[in-house]
mmCIF file of the N, C-alpha and C atoms, coordinates in Angstrom:
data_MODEL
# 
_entry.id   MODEL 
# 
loop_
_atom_site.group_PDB 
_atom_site.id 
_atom_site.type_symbol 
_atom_site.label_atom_id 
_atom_site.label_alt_id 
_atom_site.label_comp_id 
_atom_site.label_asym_id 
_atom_site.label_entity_id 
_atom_site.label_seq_id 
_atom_site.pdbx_PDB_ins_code 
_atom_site.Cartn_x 
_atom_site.Cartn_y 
_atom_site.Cartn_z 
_atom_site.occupancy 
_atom_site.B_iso_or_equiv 
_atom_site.pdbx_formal_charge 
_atom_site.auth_seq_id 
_atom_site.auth_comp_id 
_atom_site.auth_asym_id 
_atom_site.auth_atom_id 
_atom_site.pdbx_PDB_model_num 
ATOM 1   N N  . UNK A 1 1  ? -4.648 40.220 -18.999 1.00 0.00 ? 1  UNK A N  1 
ATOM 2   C CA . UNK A 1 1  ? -3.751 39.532 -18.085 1.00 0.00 ? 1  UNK A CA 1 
ATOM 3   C C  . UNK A 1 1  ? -2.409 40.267 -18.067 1.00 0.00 ? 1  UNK A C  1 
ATOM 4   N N  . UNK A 1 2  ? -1.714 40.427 -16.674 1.00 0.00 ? 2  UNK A N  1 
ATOM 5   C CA . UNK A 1 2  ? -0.386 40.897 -16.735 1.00 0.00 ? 2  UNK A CA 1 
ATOM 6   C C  . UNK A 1 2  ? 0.905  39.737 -16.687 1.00 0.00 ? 2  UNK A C  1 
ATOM 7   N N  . UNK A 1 3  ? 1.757  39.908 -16.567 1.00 0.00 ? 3  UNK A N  1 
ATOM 8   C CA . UNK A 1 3  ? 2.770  39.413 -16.314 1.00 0.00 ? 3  UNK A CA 1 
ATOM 9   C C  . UNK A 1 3  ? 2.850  38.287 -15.764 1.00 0.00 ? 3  UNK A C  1 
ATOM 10  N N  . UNK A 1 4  ? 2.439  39.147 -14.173 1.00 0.00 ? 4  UNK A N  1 
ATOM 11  C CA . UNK A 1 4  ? 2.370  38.255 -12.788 1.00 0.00 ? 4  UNK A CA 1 
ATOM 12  C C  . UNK A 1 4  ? 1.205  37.066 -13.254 1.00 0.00 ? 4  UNK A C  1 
ATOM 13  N N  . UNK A 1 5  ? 0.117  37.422 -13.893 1.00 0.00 ? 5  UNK A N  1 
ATOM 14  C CA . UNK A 1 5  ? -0.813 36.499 -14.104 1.00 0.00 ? 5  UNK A CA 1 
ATOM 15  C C  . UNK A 1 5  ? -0.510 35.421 -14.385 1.00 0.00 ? 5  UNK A C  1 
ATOM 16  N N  . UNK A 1 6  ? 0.081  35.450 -15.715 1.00 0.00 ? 6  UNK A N  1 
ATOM 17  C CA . UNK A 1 6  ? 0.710  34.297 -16.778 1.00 0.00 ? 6  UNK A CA 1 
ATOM 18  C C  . UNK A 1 6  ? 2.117  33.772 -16.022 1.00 0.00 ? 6  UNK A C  1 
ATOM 19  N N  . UNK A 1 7  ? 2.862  34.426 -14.772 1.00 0.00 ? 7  UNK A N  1 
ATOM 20  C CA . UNK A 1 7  ? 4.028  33.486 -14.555 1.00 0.00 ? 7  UNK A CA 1 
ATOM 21  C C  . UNK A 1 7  ? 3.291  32.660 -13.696 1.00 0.00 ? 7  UNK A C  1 
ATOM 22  N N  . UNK A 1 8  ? 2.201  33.538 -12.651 1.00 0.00 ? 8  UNK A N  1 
ATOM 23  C CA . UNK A 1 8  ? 1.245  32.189 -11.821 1.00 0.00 ? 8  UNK A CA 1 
ATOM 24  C C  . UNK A 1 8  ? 0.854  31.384 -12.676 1.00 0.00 ? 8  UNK A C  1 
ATOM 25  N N  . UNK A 1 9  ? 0.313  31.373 -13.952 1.00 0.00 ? 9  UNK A N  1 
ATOM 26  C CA . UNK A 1 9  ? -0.569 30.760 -14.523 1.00 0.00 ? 9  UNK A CA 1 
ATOM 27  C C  . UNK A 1 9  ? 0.686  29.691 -15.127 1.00 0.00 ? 9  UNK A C  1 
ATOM 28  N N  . UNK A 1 10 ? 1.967  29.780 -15.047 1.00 0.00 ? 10 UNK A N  1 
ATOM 29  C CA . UNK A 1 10 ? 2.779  29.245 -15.907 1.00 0.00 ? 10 UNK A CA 1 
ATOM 30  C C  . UNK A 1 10 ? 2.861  28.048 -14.701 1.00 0.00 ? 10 UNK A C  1 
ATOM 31  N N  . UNK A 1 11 ? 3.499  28.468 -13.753 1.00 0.00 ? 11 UNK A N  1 
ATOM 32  C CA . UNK A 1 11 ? 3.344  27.820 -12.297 1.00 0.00 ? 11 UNK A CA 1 
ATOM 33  C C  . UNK A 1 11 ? 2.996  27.110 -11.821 1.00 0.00 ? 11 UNK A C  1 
ATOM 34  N N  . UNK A 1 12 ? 1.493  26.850 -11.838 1.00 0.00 ? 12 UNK A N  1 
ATOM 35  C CA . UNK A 1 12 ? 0.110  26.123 -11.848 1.00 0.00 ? 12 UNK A CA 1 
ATOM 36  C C  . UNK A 1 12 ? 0.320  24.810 -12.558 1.00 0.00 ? 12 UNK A C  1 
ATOM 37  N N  . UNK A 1 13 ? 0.416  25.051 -13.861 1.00 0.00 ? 13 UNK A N  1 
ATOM 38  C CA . UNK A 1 13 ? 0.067  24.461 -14.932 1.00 0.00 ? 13 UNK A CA 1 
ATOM 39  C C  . UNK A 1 13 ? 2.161  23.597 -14.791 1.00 0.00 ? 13 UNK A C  1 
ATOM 40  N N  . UNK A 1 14 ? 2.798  24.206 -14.690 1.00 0.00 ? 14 UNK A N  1 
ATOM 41  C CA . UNK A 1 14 ? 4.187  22.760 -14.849 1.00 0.00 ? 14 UNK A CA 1 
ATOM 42  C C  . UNK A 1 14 ? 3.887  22.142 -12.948 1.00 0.00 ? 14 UNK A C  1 
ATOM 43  N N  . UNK A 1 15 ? 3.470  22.691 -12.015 1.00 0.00 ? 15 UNK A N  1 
ATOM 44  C CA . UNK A 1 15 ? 3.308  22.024 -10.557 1.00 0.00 ? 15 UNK A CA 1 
ATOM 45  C C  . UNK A 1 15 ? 2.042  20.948 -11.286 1.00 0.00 ? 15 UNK A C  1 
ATOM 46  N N  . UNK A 1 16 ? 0.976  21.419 -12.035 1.00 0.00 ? 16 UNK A N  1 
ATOM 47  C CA . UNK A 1 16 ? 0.379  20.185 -12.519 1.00 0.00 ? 16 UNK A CA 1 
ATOM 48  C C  . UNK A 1 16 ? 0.758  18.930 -13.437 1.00 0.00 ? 16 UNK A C  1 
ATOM 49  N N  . UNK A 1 17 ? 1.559  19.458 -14.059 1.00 0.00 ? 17 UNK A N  1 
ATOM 50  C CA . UNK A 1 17 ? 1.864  18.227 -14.956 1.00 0.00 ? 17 UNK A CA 1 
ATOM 51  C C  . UNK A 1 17 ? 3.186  17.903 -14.587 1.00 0.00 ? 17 UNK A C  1 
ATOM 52  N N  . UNK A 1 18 ? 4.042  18.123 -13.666 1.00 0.00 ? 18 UNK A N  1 
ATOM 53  C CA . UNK A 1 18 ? 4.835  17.457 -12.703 1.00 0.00 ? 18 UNK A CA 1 
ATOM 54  C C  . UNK A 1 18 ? 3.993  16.364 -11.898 1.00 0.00 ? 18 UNK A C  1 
ATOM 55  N N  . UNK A 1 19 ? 2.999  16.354 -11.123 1.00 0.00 ? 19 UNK A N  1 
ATOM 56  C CA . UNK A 1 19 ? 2.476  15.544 -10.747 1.00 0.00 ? 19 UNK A CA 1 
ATOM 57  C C  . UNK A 1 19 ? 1.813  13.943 -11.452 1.00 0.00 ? 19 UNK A C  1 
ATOM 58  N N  . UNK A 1 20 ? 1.200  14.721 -12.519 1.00 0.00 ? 20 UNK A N  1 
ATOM 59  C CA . UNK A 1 20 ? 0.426  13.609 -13.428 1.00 0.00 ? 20 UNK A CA 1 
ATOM 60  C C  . UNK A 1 20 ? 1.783  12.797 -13.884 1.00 0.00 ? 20 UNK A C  1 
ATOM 61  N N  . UNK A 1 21 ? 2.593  13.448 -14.202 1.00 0.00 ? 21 UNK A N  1 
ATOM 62  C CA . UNK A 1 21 ? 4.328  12.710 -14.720 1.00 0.00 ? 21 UNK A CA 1 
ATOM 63  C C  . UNK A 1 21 ? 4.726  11.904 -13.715 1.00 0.00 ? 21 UNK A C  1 
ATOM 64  N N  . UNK A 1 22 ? 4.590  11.919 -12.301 1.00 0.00 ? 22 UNK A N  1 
ATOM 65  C CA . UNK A 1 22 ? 5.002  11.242 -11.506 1.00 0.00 ? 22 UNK A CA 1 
ATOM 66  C C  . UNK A 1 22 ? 4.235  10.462 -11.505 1.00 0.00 ? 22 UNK A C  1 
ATOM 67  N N  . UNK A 1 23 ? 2.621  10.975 -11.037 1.00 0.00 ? 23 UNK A N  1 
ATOM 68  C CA . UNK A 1 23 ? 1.837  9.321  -10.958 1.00 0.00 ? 23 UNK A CA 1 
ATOM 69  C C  . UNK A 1 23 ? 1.586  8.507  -12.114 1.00 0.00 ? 23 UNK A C  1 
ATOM 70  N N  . UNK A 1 24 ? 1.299  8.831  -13.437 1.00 0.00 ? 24 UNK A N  1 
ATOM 71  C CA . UNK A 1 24 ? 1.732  7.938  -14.694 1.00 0.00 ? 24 UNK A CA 1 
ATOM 72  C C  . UNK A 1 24 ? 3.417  7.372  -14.182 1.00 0.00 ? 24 UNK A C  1 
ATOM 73  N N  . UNK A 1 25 ? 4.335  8.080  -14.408 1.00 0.00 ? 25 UNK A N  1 
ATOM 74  C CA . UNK A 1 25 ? 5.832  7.250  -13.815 1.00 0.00 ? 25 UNK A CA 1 
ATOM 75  C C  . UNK A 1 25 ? 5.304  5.635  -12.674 1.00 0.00 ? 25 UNK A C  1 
ATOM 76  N N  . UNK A 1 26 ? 4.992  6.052  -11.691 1.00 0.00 ? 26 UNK A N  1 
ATOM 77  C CA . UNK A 1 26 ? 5.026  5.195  -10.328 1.00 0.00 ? 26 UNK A CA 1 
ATOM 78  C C  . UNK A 1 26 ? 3.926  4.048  -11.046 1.00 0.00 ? 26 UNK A C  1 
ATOM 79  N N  . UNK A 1 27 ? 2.844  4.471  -12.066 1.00 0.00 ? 27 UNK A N  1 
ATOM 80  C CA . UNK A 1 27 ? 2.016  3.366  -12.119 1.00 0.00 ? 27 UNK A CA 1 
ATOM 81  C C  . UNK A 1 27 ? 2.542  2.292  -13.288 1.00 0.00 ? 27 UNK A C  1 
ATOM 82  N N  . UNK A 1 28 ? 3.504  3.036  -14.016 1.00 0.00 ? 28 UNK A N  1 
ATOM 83  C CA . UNK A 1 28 ? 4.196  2.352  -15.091 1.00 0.00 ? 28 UNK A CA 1 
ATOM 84  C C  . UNK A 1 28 ? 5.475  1.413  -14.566 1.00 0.00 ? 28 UNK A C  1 
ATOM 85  N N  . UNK A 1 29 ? 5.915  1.931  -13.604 1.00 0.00 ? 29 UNK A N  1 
ATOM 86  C CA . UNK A 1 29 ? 6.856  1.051  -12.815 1.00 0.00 ? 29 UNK A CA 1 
ATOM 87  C C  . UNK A 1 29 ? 6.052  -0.115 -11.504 1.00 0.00 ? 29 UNK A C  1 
ATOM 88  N N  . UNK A 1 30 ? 4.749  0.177  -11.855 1.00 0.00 ? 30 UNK A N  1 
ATOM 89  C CA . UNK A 1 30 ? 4.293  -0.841 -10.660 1.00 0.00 ? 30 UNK A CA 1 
ATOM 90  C C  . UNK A 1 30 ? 3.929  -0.313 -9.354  1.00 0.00 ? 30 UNK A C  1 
ATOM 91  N N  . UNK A 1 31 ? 3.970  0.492  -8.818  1.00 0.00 ? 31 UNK A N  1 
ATOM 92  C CA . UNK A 1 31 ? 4.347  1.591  -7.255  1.00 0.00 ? 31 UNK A CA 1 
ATOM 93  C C  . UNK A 1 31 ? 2.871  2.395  -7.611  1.00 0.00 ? 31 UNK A C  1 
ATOM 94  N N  . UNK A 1 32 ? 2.174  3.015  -6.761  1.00 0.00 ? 32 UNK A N  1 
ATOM 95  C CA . UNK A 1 32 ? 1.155  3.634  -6.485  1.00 0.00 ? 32 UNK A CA 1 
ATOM 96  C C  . UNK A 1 32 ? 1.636  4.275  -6.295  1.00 0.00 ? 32 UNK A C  1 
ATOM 97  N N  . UNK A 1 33 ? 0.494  5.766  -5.820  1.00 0.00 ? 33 UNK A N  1 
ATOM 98  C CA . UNK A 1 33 ? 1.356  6.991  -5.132  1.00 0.00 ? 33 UNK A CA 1 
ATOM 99  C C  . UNK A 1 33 ? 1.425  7.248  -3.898  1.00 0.00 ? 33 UNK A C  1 
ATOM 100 N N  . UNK A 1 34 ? 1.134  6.018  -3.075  1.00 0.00 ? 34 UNK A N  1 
ATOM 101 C CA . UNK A 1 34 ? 1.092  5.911  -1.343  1.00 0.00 ? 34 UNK A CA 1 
ATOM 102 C C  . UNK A 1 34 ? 2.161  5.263  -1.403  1.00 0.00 ? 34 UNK A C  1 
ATOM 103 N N  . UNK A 1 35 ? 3.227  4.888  -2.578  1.00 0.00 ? 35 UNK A N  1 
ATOM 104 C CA . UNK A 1 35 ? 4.656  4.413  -2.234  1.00 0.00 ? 35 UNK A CA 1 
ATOM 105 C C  . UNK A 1 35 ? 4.713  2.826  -1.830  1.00 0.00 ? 35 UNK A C  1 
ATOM 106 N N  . UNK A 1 36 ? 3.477  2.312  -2.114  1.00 0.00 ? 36 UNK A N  1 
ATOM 107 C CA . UNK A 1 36 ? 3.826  1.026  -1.607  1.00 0.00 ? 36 UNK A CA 1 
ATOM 108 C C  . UNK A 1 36 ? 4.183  0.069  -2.830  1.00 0.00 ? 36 UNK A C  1 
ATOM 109 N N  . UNK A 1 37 ? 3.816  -1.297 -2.839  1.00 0.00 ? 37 UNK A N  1 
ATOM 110 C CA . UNK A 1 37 ? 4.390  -2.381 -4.080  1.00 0.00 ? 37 UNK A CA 1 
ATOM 111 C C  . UNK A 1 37 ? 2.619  -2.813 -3.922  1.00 0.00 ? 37 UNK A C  1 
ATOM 112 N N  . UNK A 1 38 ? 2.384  -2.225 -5.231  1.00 0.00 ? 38 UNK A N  1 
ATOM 113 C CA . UNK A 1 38 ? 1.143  -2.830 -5.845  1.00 0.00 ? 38 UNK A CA 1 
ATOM 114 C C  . UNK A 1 38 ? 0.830  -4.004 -6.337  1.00 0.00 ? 38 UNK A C  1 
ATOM 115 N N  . UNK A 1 39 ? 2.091  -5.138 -6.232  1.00 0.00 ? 39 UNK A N  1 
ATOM 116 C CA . UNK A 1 39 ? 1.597  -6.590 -5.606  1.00 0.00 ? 39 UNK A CA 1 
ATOM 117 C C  . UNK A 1 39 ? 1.073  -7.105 -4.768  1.00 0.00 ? 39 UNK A C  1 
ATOM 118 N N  . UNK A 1 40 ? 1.103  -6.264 -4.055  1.00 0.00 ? 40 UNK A N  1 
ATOM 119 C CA . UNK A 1 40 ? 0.423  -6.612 -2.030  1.00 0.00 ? 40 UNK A CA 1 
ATOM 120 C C  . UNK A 1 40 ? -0.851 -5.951 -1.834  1.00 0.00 ? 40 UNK A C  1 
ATOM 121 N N  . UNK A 1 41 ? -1.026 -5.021 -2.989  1.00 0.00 ? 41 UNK A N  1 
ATOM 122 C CA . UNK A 1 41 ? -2.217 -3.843 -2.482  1.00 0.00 ? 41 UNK A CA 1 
ATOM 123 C C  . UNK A 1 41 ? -3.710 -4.339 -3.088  1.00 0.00 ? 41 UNK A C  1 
ATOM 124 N N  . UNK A 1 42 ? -4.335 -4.054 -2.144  1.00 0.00 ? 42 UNK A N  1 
ATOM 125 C CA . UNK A 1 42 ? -5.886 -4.754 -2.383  1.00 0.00 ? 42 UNK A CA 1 
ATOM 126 C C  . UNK A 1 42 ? -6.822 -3.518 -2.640  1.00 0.00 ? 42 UNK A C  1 
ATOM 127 N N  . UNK A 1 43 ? -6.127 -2.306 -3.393  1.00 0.00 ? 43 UNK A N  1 
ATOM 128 C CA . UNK A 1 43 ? -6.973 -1.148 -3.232  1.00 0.00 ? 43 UNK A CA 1 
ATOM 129 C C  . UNK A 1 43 ? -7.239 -1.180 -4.855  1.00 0.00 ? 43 UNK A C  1 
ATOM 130 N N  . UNK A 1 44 ? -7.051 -2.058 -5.613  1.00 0.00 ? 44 UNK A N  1 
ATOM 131 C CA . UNK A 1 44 ? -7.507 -1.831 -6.762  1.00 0.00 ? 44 UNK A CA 1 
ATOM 132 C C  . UNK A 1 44 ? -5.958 -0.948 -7.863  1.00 0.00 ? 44 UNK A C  1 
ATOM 133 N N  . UNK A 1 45 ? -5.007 -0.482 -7.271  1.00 0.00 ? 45 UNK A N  1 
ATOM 134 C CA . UNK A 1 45 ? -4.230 0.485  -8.164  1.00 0.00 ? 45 UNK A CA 1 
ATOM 135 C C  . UNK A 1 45 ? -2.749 -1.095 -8.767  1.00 0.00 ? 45 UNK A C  1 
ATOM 136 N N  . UNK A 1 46 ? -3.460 -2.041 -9.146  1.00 0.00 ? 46 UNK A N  1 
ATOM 137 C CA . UNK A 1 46 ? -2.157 -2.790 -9.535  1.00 0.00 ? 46 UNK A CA 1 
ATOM 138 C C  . UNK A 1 46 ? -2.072 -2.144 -11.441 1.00 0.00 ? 46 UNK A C  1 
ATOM 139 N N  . UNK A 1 47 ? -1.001 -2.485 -11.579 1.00 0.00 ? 47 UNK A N  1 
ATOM 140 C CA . UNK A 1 47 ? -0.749 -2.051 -13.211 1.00 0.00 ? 47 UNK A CA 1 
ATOM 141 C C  . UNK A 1 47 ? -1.427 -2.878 -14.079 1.00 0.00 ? 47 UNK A C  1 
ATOM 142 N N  . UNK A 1 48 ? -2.384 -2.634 -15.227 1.00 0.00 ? 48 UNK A N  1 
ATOM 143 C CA . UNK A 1 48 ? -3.032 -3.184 -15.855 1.00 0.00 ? 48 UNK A CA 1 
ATOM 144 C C  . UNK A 1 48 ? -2.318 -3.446 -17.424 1.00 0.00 ? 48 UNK A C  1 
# 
């Protein structure tokens, strides 16, 4: 692997766990990740 590999590969990997951080965040505060109030939502994503 060069350089370039491992800064993509660095890249990848914090754009991924930026995400999972947000949707753990939004489900711990109650909020889904369609932004709505998971009191109202009948899709199954309320906080358990």
């Amino acid at each position: 692997m060069n350089i370039a590999d491992i800064i993509v590969l660095l890249v990848v990997i914090a754009v991924i766990g930026a995400a999972v951080w947000i949707i753990r965040r939004n489900k711990k505060n109650g909020t889904c990740s369609c932004g709505c109030d998971c009191s109202q939502c009948g899709q199954g994503c309320q906080k358990k």
